[in-house]
N, C-alpha and C positions, 0 to 999 in steps of 0.2 A: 315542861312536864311537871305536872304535881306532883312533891315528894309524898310519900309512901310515910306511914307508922317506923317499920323496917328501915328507911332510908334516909340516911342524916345529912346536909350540905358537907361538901368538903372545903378545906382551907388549903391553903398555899405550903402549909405544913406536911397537910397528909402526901399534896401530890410530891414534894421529897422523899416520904419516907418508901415512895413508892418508886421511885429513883426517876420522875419529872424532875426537869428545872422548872422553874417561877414562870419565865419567860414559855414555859410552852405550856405551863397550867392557866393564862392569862391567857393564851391561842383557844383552849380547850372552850372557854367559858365563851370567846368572841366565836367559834363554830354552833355552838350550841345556843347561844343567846341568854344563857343563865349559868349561874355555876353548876356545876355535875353533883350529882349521888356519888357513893364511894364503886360503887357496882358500876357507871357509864368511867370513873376515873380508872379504875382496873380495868378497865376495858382498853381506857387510853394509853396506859403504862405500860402492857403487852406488845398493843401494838405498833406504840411510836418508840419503844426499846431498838439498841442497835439491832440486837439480834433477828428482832424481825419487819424494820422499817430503812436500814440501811443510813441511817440518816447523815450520818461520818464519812459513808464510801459510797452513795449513789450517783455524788456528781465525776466520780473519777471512773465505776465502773463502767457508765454507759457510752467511754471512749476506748472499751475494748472490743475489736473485731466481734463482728454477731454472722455476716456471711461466708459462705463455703460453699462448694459445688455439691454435698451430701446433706444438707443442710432441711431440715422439716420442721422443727420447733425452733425458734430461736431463743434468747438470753431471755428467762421472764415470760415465756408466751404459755408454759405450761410446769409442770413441777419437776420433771427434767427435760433434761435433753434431748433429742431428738432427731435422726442421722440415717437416710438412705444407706442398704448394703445393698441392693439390688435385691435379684428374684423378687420384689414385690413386698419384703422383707424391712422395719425399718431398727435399729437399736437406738436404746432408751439406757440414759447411764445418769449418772449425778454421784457427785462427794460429797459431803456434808460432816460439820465435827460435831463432838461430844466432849470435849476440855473440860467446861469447871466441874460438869458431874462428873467426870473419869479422877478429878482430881480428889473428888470430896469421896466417892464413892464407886470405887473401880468397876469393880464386874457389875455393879446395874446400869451406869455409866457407861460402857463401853456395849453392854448387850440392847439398852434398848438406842443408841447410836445405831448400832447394825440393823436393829428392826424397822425404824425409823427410816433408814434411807430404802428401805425393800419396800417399803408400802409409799414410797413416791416413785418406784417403777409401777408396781401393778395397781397403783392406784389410776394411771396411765391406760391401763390395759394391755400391759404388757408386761409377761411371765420374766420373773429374774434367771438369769440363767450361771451367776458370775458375783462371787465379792472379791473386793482389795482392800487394803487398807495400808495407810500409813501411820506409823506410830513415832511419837518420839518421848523418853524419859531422862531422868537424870542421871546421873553418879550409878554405876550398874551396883558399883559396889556399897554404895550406901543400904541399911535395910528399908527405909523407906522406898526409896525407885524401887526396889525389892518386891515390897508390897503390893505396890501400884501395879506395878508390872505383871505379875503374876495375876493381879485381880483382875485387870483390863485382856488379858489375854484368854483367860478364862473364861470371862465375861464372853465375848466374842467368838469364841471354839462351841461353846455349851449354846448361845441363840442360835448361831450360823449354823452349826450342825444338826440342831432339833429341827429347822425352818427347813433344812435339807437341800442347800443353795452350797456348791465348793468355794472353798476360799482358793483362789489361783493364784493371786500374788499379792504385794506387800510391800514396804520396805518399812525397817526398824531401824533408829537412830538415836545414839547418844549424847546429852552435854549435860555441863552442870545448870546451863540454863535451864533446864526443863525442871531442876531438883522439885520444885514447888507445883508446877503447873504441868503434867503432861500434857502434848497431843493424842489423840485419837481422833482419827480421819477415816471415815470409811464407806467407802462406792460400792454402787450396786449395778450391774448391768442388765439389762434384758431384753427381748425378743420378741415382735409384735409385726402382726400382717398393717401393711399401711392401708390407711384410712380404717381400722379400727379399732383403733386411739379412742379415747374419751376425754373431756376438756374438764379442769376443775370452774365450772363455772355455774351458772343459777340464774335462769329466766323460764317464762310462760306463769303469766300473774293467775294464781290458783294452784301451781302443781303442788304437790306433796315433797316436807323434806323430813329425809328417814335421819335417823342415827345407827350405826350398825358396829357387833363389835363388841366389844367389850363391854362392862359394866363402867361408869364413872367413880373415879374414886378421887381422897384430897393427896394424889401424891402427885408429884410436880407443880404445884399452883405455886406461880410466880418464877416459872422456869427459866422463862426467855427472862426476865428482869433480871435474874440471878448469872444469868450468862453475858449480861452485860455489865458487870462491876470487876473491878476486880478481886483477887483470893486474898484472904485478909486471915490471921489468924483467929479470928469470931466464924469462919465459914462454914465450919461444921454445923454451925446453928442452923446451917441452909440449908440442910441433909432434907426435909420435906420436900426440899424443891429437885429432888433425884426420883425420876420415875421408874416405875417396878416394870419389867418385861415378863411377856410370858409367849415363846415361842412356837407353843407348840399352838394357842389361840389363833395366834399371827397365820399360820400355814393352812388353817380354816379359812381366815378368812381371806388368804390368798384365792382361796379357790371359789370359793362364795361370791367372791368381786368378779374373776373373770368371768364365772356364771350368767353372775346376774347382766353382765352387762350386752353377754349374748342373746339377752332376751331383747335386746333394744327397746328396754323400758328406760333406759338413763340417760336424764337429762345430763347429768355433772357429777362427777367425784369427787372429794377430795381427802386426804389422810390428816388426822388430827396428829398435828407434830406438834411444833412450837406454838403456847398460847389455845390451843385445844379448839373447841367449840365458838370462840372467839374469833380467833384466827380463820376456820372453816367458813363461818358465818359471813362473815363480813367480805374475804376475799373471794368467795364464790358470788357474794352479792355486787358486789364492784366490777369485777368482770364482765359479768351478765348486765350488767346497769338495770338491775332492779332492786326491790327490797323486799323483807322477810319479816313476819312474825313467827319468834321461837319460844316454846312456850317448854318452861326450864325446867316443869312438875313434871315435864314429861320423861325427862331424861332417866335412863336407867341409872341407879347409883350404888354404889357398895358400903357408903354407912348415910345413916340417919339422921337427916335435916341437915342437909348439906346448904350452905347459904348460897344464891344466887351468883357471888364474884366467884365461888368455890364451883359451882355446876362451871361455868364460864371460861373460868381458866385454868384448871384441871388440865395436866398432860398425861393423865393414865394414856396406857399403850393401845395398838390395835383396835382401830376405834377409826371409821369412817364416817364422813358424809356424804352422804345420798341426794340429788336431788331426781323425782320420777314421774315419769310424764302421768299426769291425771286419770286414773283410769286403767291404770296398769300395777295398782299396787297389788294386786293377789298373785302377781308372778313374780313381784320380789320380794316380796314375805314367805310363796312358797320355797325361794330358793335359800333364802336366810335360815327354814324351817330346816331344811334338808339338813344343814350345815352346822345345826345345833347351835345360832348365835343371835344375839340380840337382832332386832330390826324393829325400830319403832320410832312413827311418826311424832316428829318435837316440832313442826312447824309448817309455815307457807310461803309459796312464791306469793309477794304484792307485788303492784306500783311503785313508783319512785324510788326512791334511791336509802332510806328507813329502814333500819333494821330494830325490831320492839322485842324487846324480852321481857316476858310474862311470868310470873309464879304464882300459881294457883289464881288466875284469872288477874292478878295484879302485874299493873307497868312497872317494871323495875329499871328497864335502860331504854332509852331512845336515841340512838345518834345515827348518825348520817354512814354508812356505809366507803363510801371513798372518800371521807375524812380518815379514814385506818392505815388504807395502802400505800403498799408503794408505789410514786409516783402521784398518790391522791394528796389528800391535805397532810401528810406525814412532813414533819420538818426534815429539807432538807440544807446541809452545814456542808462549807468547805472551810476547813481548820486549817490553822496555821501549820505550816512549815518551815523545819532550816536544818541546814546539814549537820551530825552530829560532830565533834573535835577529832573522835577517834575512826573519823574517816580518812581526814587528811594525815593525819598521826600512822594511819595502816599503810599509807603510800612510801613514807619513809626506809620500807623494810628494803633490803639489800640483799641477793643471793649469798652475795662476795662475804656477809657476815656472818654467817651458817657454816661453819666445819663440814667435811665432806666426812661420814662415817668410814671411823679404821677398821669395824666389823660390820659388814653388810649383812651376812647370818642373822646377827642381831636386830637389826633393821625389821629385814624378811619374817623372824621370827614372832619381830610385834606388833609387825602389820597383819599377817596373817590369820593372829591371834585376837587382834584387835575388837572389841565387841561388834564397830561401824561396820566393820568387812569380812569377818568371821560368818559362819553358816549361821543364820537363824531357826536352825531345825529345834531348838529346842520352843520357837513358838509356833512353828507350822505344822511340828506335831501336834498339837493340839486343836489344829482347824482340819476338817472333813476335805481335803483338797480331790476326791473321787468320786463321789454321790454326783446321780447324775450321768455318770460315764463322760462327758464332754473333755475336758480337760487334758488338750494337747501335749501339754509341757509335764508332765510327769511324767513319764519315759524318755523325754527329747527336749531336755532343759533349753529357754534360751531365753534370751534378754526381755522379753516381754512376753506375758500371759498369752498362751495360743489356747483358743476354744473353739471348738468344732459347729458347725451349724448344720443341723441332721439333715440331709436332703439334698443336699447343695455344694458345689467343690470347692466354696468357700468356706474362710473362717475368718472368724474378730480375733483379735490381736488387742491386748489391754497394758495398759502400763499405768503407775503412778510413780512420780521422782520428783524430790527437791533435798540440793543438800544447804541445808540450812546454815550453814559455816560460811557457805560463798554467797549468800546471799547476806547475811550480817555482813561480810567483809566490803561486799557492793551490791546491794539491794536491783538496780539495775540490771547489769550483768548478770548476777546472781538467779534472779527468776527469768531470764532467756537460756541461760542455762539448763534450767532446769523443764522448759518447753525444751528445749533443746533435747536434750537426753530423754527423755519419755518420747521424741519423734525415733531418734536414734536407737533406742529398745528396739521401736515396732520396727524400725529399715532392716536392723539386724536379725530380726527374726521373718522377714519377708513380707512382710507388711507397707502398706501406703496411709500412713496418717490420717486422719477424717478431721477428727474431732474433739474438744477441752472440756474439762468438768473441770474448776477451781475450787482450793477450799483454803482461802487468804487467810492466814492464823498469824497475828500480831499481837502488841501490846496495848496502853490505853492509847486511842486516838485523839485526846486530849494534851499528849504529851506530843511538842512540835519535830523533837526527835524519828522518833515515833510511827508517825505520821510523813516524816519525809521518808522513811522505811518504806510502808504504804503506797504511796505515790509512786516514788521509781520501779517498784517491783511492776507495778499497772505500765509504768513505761515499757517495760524491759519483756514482760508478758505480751504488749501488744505489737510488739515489734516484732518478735519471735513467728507467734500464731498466724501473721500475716504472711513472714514469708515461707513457711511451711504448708499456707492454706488450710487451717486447724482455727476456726472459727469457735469462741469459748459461748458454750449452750448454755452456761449455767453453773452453778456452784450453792457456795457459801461463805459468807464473813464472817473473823470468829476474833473480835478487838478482847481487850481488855486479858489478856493471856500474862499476868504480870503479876505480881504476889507488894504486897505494902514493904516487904523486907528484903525481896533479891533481885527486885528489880523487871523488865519485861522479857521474855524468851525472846532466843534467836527468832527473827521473822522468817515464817514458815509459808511461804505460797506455794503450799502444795498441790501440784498438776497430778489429774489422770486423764490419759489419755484414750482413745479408742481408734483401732485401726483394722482394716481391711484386707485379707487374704485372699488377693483373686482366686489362687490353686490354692488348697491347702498342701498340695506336694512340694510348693515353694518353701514350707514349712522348714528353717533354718536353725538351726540349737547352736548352743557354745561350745560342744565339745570338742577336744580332740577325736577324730576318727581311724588314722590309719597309717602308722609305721613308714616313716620317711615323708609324710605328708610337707611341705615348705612353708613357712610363717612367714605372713607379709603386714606391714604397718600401711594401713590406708590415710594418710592423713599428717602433718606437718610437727616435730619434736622442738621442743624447746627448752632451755635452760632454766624455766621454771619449779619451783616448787610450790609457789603459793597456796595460802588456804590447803593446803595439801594433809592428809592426815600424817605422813610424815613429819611435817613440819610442826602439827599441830600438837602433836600426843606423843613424838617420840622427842622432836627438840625443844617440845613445851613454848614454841613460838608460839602466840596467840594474835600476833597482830600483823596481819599480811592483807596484800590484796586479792581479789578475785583471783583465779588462774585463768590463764590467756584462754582468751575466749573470742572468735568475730565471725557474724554469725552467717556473713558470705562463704566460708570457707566451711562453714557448717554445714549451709546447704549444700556445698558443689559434693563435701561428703557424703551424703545424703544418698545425691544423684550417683551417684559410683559404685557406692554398694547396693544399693538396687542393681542396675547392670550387672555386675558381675553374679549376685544371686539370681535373675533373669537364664543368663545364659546357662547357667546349670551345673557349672564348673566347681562351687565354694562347698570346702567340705563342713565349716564354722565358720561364725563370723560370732566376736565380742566387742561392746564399745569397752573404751579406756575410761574409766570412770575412778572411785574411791578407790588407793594404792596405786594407781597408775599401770604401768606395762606390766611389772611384775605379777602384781594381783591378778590384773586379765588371764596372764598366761595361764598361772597357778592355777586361776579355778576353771579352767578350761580342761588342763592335766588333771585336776582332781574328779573330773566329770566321768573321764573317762582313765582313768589309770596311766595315760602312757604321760612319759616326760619331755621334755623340749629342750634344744641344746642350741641357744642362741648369741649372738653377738651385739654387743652397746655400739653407738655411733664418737668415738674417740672426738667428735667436733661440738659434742656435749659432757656436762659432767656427767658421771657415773648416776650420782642420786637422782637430778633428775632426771634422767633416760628411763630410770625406774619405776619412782614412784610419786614422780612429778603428775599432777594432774592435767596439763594443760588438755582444753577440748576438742573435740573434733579430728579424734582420732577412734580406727578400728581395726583390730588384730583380724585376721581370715585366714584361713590355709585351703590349700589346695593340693592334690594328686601333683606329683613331679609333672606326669606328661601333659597337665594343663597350666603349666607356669606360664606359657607364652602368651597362650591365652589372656591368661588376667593381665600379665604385664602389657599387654595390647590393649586389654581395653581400661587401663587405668593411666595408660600416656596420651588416649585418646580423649578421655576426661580433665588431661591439665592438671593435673593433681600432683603434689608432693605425695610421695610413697620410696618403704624402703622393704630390703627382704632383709628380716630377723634372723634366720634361722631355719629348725626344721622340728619337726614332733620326730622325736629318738628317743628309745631306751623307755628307763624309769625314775628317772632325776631329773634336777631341776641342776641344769646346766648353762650358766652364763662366762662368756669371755673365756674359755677350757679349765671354769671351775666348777668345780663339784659342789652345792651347797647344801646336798642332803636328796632325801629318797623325795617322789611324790606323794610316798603312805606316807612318812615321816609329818610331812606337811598336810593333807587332807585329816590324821587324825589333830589336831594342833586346829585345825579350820572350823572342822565337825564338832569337840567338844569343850570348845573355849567358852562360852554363855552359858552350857549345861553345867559347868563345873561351879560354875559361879553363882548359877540359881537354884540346883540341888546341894547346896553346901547346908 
């Protein structure tokens, strides 16, 4: 291509300063057959960035499970997920993070995260109907997490609730590893008749490609680059590269997409998220295996004489692309018109494989289309690995070397209180968890998000878990775990498992540590999803989560899940229900405490291994508490998760007011019997005159199981001791995080 006035060669310099290596700016110039403009190298930088080329974790991801028996999009085939529920019905879900913006700049960071994965449901064509989220910060007590916390929280209440989508669930977690770097993780679910889906893709040489949406502006340019380095104390310099939300724009053109796409004038969709216009362009053109002239004067824009890499790679919000079959453009202009939003043609379907961007009639870029993507000419790396010291170091730990607590009150007290397992109402007030009316589990709390499907006597069942602790301590285990528990939500709340959205949050993948993180968790993940039948649709990688001064955050592979309510009457909660009701442990105890927040934060242990975990004994749990919610008999069912028994119980008592007066197993220690973690365990209770019942069909399953006790009274009764009321404890649960962030 002939350089341009405007356009100067680049050096080996620039493409560093733009975060290439040498070695992939030398690839750039052998694709191209000349060295690039700075406008075709920002092109390059975008798209061969981790964040949106995969290039550290494509050869590991695509050895994770893509088939399931619900299965309709698979890994990669569209921008989410994709998952038969029947009636003709299919759901669309995906995670996706927001880290280094949340870190540099909370509430825009965290709000346009939210926006961002909503316009990859309906950008689908399919209405969201569902947000989660997972979060993790540092030190509660520091005023920084402080900060952070309150901004990303905020952030997320103020778009979710203007967009008018309920937030159902969530999980929030603590360490000092996050002090620098939050997470912020957040899914979106939604609701589409099968087969009228729309693909993000771009073919028929001649059609029309719209932009629609928002104006362009210079905020977020060099977003994805910026998301792949890591947080450095200069990061704040990076604050341009934080996009501005505006959600009340977003919920126009939610409706505007579904609209228009009912005209069956749309060839392809797609949401500008990461890399903008760039990203749009290119991965709609690949797909479709054609090429495109975009012509960049055309673009709408919010300030004056915006340079070509700036139109390009701009990640202002709410902002799609269109591509329309020829001859149908006056019924998607009139529907853009209704909708009060931009809609304006910036280009063409061509031939080949060419995408040309123009400014005011001038060549500004020319490269090859599936040179961008993933899977196309994108570099892909398989990095070094090797086990880090303080793994084999974690194995050393010893029950035997732990003191059994002389007050257990106290214990109790700081578990309970604990921020990990304490109530997080002081941030779910702040989300809209009712708009909409859907939203099962606010009257009838239970282990995973229950949502209604209007019409039909099913419902979805949603979950998102990983505790991050057991996965630092065994990367492995630790993310089967954590598939593990996200199946175990939806079993417990009456649900059949379908389906995975990952969102892999690690550190630099450059570091071999690191990196063997990485790896095992993909191990441990696809071991999980397999024998669960939970085939993973899609996600997000989110490397480089690590600060130049504290080092890389606990590795975070966090799961959501999505699951199936043949009856919604199945519809199961955690609470205690009824006065003499009998507590049964589904599931095998053990002398563990590892990785345990007991261990963790009350005996300041930090280096244990995973807690017992196999994930045969997972499923056979699985299969039994289904049966026994089947038959009709369980009046709750909670899994054993963070705090172990004790916790279950408590917030199961605190759900419902009444207390429970149970017995330990004397062929265990006290501690752990309590507040041991180990998995694949679930508390249930039942009516007296059905105990035979479950006892029958939980000897017919082969199962280890014990009876605890009974829901009595209004205390918290273990071994004929009294350790306090259950208000005593529910207000101690309820305002432990509020006292700490309204100070």
């Amino acid at each position: 291509m002939a350089q341009t006035q405007q356009e100067a060669l680049t050096t080996v310099e620039t493409a560093k300063k733009l975060g290439l290596l040498p070695e992939e700016f030398e690839k750039i110039k052998s694709i191209l057959g000349r060295t690039p403009n700075f406008t075709e190298l920002s092109v390059y930088s975008v798209m061969w960035s981790e964040h949106c080329s995969y290039k550290n974790s494509i050869i590991w991801l695509k050895t994770l499970p893509k088939d399931g028996p619900h299965m309709l999009a698979k890994a990669g085939e569209e921008n989410a997920g994709l998952v038969d529920i029947g009636d003709g019905l299919a759901c669309a879900f995906k995670i996706e993070s927001h880290n280094h913006p949340s870190a540099i700049e909370p509430y825009q960071g965290a709000a346009t995260g939210v926006g961002g994965i909503n316009r990859d449901i309906f950008t689908m064509g399919a209405r969201p109907i569902a947000q989660l989220n997972s979060l993790r910060f540092g030190d509660i007590n520091s005023a920084k997490t402080q900060w952070i916390m309150k901004g990303v929280v905020k952030g997320i209440g103020d778009y979710g609730n203007a967009f008018g989508i309920p937030t159902v669930g969530g999980e929030v977690f603590f360490d000092e590893s996050f002090n620098v770097n939050p997470l912020v993780n957040a899914m979106s679910v939604g609701i589409v008749k099968i087969g009228e889906t729309v693909s993000a893709t771009s073919h028929g040489v001649g059609n029309p490609v719209f932009i629609v949406g928002s104006a362009t502006g210079k905020d977020g340019i060099h977003g994805a680059t910026f998301a792949s380095t890591d947080i450095t104390e200069d990061s704040a310099k990076d604050l341009p590269a934080v996009q501005v939300g505006d959600p009340f724009q977003e919920k126009l053109l939610l409706e505007a997409s579904l609209e228009v796409i009912k005209t069956g004038a749309v060839i392809g969709m797609q949401d500008m998220g990461a890399a903008g216009i760039t990203c749009s362009t290119s991965e709609m053109s690949a797909k479709g295996e054609h090429g495109m002239d975009v012509w960049l004067d055309k673009v709408p824009t919010r300030q004056a004489n915006m340079q070509p890499f700036e139109i390009l790679l701009s990640e202002s919000q709410e902002r799609m692309l269109i591509v329309v079959e020829k001859g149908k453009e006056a019924e998607v202009l009139r529907v853009f018109d209704k909708w009060d939003l931009n809609c304006e043609q910036i280009g063409v379907v061509t031939a080949g494989n060419r995408i040309k961007y123009y400014m005011h009639g001038e060549l500004v870029g020319d490269v090859p289309a599936d040179t961008l993507v993933l899977g196309g000419g994108a570099p892909v790396y398989e990095r070094e690995y090797k086990e880090p010291a303080y793994f084999a170091e974690s194995k050393k730990f010893k029950i035997e070397d732990v003191a059994e607590p002389d007050d257990y009150k106290a214990v109790m007290t700081h578990l309970i209180s604990h921020p990990n397992i304490a109530s997080k109402r002081w941030v779910y007030n702040q989300y809209d968890s009712m708009v909409g009316t859907i939203n099962m589990s606010t009257n009838k709390p239970s282990d995973a998000a229950i949502v209604n499907i209007k019409g039909s006597k099913k419902a979805l069942a949603m979950s998102v878990d990983c505790n991050s602790r057991y996965v630092n301590a065994d990367p492995e285990a630790g993310c089967a775990i954590a598939v593990s528990e996200a199946a175990r939500n939806i079993v417990c709340s009456g649900g059949e498992p379908s389906g995975v959205t990952n969102c892999l949050n690690f550190g630099n993948p450059y570091n071999p540590e690191v990196y063997w993180q990485f790896v095992s968790a993909i191990k441990g993940m696809s071991a999980a999803c397999l024998k669960f039948k939970t085939p993973v649709t899609g996600g997000n990688v989110s490397f480089y989560n690590q600060s130049s001064y504290e080092g890389p955050v606990f590795p975070t592979p966090t799961i959501g899940m999505i699951g199936i309510l043949d009856d919604k009457n199945l519809h199961t909660s955690l609470s205690f229900k009824n006065e003499g009701d009998v507590i049964y442990l589904i599931g095998e105890n053990h002398n563990d405490i590892n990785s345990s927040e007991y261990l963790y934060s009350f005996h300041k242990v930090k280096s244990s291994p995973a807690p017992h975990f196999n994930l045969d004994e997972e499923f056979n749990v699985h299969q039994a508490v289904k049966k026994t919610i089947a038959s009709g008999i369980i009046e709750s069912a909670h899994d054993c998760s963070d705090g172990g028994v004790f916790v279950n119980l408590t917030e199961s008592a605190i759900q419902s007011g009444l207390g429970f007066d149970i017995s330990t197993d004397k062929n265990f220690r006290k501690d752990a019997f309590l507040f041991g973690e180990a998995q694949s365990r679930v508390v249930v209770t039942v009516k007296k005159d059905d105990e035979i019942a479950l006892v029958d069909i939980l000897k017919s399953s082969g199962l280890t199981f014990s009876k605890l006790g009974f829901v009595r009274g209004k205390d918290v009764k273990i071994d004929d001791e009294n350790y306090g009321s259950v208000s005593e404890f529910k207000k101690l649960y309820e305002t432990s995080i509020e006292k700490i962030m309204n100070n």
